[in-house]
C-alpha positions in Angstrom: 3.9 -20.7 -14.7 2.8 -19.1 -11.4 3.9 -20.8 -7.6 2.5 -19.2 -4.6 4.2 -18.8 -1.4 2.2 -17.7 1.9 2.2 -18.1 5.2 -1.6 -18.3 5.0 -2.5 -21.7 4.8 -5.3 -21.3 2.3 -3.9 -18.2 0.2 -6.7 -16.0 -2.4 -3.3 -16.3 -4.9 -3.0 -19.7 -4.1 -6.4 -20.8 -4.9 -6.9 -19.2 -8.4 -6.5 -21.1 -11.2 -3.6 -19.6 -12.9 -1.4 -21.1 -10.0 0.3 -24.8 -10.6 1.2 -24.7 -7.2 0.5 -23.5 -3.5 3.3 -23.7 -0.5 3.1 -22.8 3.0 5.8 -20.6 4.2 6.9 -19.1 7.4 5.6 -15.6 8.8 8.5 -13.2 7.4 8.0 -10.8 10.3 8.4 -13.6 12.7 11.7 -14.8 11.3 13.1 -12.9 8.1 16.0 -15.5 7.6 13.6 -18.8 7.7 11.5 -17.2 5.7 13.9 -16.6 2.9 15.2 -20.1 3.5 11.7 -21.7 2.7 11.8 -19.2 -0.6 14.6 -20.3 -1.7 14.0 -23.9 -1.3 10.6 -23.6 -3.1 12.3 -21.2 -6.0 15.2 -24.0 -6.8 12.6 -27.1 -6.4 10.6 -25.0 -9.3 12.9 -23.1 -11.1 12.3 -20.0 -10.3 13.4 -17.6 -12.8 11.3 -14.1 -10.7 10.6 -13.6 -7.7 7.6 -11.4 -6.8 7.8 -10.4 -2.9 4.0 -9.0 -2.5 4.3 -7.4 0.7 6.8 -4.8 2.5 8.1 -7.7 4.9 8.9 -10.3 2.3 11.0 -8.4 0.4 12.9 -6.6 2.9 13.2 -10.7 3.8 14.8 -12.0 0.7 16.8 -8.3 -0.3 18.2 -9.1 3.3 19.3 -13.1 1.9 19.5 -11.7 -2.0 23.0 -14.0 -2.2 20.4 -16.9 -1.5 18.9 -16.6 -5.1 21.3 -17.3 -7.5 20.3 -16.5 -11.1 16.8 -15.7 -9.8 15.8 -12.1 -10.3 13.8 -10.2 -7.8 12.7 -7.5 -9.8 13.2 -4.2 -7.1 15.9 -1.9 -6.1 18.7 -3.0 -3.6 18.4 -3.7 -0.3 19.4 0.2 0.7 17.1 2.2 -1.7 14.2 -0.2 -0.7 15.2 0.5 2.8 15.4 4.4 2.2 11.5 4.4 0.1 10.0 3.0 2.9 11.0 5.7 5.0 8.7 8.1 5.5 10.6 10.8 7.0 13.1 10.6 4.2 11.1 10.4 1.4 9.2 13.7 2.8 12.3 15.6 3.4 13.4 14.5 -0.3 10.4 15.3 -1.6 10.3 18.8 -0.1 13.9 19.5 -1.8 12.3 18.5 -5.0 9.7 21.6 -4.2 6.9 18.4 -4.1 4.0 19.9 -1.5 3.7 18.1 1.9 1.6 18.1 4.7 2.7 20.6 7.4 4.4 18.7 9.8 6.9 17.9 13.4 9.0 15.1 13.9 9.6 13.4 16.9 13.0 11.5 16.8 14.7 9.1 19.3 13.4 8.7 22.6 10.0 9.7 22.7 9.9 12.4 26.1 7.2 15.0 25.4 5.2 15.6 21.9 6.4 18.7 20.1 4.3 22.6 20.9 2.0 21.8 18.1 -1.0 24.8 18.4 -4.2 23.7 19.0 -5.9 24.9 15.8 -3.5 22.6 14.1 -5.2 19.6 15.8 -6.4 16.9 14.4 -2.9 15.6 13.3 -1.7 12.1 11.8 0.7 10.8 13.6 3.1 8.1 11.0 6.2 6.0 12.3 8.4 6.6 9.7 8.5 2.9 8.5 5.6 0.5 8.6 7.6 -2.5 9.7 9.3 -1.9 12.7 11.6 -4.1 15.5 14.9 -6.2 15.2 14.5 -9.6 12.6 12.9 -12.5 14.0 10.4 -9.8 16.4 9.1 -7.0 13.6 5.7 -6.1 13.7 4.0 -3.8 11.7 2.6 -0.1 13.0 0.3 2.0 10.9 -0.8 5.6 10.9 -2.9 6.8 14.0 -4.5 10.0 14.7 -5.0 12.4 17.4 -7.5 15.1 17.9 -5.9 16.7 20.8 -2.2 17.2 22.6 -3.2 14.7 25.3 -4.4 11.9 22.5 -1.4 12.5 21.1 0.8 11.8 23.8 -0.9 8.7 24.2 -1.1 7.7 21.0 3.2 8.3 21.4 3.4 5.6 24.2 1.1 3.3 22.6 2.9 3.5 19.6 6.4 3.1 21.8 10.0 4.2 21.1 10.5 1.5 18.9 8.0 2.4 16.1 10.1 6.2 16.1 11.1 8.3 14.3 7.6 9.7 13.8 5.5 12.3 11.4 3.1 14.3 13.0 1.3 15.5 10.1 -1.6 18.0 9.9 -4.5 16.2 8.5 -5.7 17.1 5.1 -9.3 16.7 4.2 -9.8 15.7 0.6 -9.5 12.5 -2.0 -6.8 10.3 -1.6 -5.1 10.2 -5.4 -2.9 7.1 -6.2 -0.4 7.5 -9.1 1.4 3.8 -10.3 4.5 3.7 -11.5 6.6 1.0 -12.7 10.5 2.4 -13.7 12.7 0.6 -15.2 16.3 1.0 -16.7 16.0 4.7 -15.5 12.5 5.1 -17.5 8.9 5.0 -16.4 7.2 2.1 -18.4 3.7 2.0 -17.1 1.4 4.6 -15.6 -2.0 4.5 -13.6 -4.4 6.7 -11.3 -7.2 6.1 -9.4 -9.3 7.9 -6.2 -10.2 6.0 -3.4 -13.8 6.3 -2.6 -13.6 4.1 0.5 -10.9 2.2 3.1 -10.4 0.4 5.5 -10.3 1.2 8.4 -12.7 3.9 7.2 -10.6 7.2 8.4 -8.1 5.8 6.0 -5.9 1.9 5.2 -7.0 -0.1 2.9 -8.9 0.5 -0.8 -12.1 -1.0 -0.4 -13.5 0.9 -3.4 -12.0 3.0 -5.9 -11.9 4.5 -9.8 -9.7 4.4 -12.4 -8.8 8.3 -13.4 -6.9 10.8 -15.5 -3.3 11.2 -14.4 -2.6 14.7 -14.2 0.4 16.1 -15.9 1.9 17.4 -12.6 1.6 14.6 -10.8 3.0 12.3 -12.9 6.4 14.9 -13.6 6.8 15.5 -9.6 6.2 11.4 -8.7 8.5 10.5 -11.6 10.9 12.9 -10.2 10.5 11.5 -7.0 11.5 8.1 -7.9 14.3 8.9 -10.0 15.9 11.0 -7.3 15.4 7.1 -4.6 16.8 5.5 -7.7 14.3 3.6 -7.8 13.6 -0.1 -9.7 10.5 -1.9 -9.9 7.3 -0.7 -8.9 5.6 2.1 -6.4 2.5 3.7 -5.1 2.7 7.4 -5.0 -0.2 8.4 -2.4 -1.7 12.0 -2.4 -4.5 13.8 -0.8 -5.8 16.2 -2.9 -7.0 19.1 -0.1 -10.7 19.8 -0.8 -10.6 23.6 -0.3 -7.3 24.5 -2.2 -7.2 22.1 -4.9 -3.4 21.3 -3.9 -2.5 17.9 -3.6 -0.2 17.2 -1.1 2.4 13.8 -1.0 1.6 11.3 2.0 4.2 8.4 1.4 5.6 6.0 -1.4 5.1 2.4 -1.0 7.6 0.4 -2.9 6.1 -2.4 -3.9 2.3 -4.1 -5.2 -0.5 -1.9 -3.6 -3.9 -3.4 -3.0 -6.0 -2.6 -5.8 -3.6 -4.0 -8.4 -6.7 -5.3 -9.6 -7.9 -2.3 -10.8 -5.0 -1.2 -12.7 -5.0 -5.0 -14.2 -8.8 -4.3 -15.4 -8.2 -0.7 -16.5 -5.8 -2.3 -19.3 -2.3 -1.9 -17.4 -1.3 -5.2 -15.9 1.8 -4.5 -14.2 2.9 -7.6 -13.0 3.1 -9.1 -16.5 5.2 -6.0 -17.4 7.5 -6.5 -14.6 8.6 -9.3 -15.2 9.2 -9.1 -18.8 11.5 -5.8 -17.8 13.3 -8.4 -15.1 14.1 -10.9 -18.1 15.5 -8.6 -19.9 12.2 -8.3 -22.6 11.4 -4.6 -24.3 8.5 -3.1 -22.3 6.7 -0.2 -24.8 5.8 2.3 -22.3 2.3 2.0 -21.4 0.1 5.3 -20.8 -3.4 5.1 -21.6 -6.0 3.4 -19.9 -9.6 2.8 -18.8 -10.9 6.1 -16.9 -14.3 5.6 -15.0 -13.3 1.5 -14.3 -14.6 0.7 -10.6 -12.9 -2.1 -8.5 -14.6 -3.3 -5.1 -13.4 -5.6 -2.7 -16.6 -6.9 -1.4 -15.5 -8.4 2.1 -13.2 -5.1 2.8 -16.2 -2.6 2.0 -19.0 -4.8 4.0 -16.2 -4.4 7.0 -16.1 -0.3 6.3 -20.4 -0.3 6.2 -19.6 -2.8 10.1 -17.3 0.0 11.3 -19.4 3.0 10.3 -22.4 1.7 12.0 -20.9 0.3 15.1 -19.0 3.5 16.3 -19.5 7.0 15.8 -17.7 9.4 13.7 -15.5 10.5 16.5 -14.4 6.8 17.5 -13.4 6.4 13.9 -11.5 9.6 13.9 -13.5 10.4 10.3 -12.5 13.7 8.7 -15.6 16.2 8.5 -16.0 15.6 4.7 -16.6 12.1 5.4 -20.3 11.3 3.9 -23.1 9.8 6.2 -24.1 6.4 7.4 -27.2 6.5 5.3 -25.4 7.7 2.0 -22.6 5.1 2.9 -25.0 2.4 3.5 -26.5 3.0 0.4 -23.1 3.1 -1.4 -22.0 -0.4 -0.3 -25.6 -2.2 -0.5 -25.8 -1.7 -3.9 -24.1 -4.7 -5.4 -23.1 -3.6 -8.9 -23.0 -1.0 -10.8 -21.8 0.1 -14.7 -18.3 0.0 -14.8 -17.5 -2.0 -11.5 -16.1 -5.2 -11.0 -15.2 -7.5 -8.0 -11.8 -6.8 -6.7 -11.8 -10.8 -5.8 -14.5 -12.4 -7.5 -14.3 -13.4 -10.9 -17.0 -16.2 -12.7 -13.8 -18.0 -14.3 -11.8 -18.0 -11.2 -14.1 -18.1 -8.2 -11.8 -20.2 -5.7 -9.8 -17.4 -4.3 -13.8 -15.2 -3.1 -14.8 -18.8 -1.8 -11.5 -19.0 0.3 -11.8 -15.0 1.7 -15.4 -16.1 2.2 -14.9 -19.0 4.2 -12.0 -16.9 6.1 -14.3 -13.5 6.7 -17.0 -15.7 8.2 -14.6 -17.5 10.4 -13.2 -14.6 11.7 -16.6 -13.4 12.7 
């Protein structure tokens, strides 16, 4: 049986039909400790045999209270190699010892003074803190990835950002498909695969899947980003993102995330349901390892993709920071109007489970 917890008072998770229950739980970046509190009164009121943090703040929340969750499993590596996957810098610099291809890149560490020489034909750059959640427990907030097209943007972007969100990546921007390659490792083996391309995020330079495809894994990939987790030491499940660069082929490594990613679905319709494997590796079941899947399967998540189409036609290219491969508004417009095609699927919307679209309905035109 499935509980959900969220801090959202009408949860998608919470309003399918193959949850018994829904609860209402504190914001984890707001207070981490209450937060694991509330989890662990819900998981002893149930019985909770796994816990499933979804997001990078709940389960730094409950590794942080771990001792809080006697004989309940929380199927993901220790509080310290979670810690260590989530940053960026490290994971980069370990990659790069593994002879795993990464963007060019500067760092600026501790306090922020002025942005590194960086020559101008390097520019646009990413700039990345080096973790996603950032501040002391009980005031974390989460930063993402911002970019700069120029050394006086990107001293902005610095302040903006603040000390606090540092160390940080300044990356040189690689224009290209994004590449996703699924893991789940277990018991030091790799259990389950999966691939896909995004074809469109949110925000539109990059965030979010709002569209993508199932695809081959290749070979290369899959050695280097197994490699990659095995040198964390990594339990449980990860997103290893890439960017395949569109003129040399080469796919570079952005950054793990160590934990669910956002089109689950996807890999769930393709044939390779990880959550149901996971927790059969956390009690202790056989997994067989799982390798083949769907290729050519399309997931959309409807709301997210109607926002990309708002953003692209509000602002201009250069106000979204779009890389110069990005297609047009027309093409785009085109792309997300259509409302199915062969192969594709809702990422939300399901006829035998509809609750959780009506909910993110109700909530997307409230936000309006």
């Amino acid at each position: 049986m499935v509980h959900v917890g969220s801090s959202l008072r009408h949860s998608l998770a919470g309003g399918s039909r193959y949850a018994v229950s829904e609860a209402l739980l504190p914001d984890p970046l707001a207070g981490s400790d209450e937060y694991a509190s509330a989890v662990a009164r819900l998981a002893q009121d149930h019985g909770a045999e796994v816990l499933l943090p979804v997001t990078e703040a709940s389960a730094l929340a409950l590794l942080e209270r771990c001792d809080s969750f006697p004989g309940v499993h929380i199927p993901t590596s220790e509080l310290d190699h979670f810690r260590r996957a989530c940053d960026k810098a490290a994971v980069l610099a370990l990659a790069r010892d593994l002879g795993i291809a990464v963007p060019g890149q500067w760092t600026v560490t501790g306090e922020l003074g002025h942005p590194p020489e960086i020559p101008p034909e390097r520019f646009p750059v990413v700039v990345k803190p080096a973790r996603s959640i950032v501040g002391p427990e009980g005031k974390r907030r989460k930063v993402g990835v911002r970019y700069a097209p120029t050394a006086d943007r990107l001293a902005q972007v610095l302040h903006e950002l603040g000390p606090e969100a540092g160390p940080f990546l300044i990356q040189a921007r690689i224009g290209g498909p994004g590449i996703g390659v699924f893991l789940l490792r277990w018991g030091g083996e790799v259990i389950a695969t999966f691939a896909h391309r995004r074809i469109r995020e949110k925000p539109p330079s990059g965030g979010v899947s709002v569209c993508c495809e199932s695809v081959v894994l290749p070979d290369p990939l899959l050695a280097q980003s197994a490699a990659l987790l095995a040198a964390l030491d990594w339990s449980g499940v990860a997103m290893i993102e890439y960017k395949c660069d569109a003129r040399s082929g080469e796919s570079y490594l952005m950054e793990v995330n160590p934990r669910f990613w956002g089109s689950l679905q996807l890999a769930i319709d393709a044939g390779v349901d990880f959550p149901w494997y996971l927790v059969q590796a956390a009690l202790g079941q056989r997994v067989e390892p799982v390798t083949q899947w769907r290729v050519g399967v399309r997931s959309r998540w409807c709301w997210g993709d109607i926002d990309h189409l708002i953003a692209r036609l509000r602002h201009s290219r250069v106000d979204l920071d779009l890389p110069d491969d990005a297609p047009g508004v027309l093409r785009t417009a085109l792309s997300v109007l259509v409302p199915w095609r062969p192969g594709q699927r809702s990422d939300v919307f399901r006829f035998t489970d509809p609750v959780p679209a009506v909910r993110e309905t109700v909530a997307w035109f409230r936000a309006l």
